[in-house]
C-alpha positions in Angstrom: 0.0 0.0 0.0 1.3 3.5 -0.7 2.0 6.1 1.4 -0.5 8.3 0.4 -3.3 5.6 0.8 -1.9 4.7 4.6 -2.0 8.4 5.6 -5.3 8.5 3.6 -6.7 5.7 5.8 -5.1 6.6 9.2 -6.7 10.6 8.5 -9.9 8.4 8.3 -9.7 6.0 11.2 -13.0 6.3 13.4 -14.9 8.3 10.6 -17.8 6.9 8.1 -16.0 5.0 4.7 -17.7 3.5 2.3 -16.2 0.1 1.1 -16.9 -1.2 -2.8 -16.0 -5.1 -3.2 -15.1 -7.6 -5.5 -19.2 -8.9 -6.2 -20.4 -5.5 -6.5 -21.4 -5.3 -3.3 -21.0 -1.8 -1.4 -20.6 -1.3 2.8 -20.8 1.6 4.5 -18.9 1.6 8.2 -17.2 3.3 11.1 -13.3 2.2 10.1 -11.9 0.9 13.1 -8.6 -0.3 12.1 -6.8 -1.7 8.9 -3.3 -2.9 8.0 -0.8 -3.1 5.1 -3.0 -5.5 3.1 -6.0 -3.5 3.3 -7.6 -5.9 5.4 -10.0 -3.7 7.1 -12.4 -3.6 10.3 -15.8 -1.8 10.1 -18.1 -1.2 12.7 -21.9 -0.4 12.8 -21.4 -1.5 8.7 -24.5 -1.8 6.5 -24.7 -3.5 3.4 -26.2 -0.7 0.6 -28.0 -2.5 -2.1 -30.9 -0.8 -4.4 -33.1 -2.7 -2.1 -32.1 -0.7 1.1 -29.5 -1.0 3.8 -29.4 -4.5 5.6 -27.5 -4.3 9.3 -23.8 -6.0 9.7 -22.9 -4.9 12.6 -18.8 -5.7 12.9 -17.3 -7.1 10.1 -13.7 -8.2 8.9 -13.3 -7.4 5.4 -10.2 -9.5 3.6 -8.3 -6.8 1.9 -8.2 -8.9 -1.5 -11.6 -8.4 -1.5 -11.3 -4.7 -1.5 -11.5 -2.2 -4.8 -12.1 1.0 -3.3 -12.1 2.5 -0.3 -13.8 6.2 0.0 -14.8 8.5 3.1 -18.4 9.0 3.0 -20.9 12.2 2.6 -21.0 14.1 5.9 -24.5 14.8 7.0 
């Protein structure tokens, strides 16, 4: 990971990201840690879908898994 995505991250660390994966599938989550694979920990995540939001709760997301990472709208 580069060093602009770490410092990226770490300026994100407790703060609302949303998470796109391999599968099209989209999470939205407090980022509560993460490490040089992008494996990454989400609390309070949701799943988004056209069909609504569906409750995770805590989730592990393997960083292969991840395409792109992106803070989410304020508000």
């Amino acid at each position: 990971m580069s060093d602009a995505a770490q410092r990226l991250l770490s300026e994100n660390l407790g703060s609302v990201v949303l998470v796109k994966l391999r599968g099209n599938k989209l999470l939205r989550g407090k980022l509560k840690s993460f490490d040089q694979h992008l494996n990454i920990v989400l609390e309070d995540a949701d799943e988004i879908s056209s069909s609504g939001a569906k409750k995770l709760g805590t989730v592990i997301i393997r960083g292969e898994n991840v395409i792109l990472v992106s803070p989410a709208e304020k508000g």
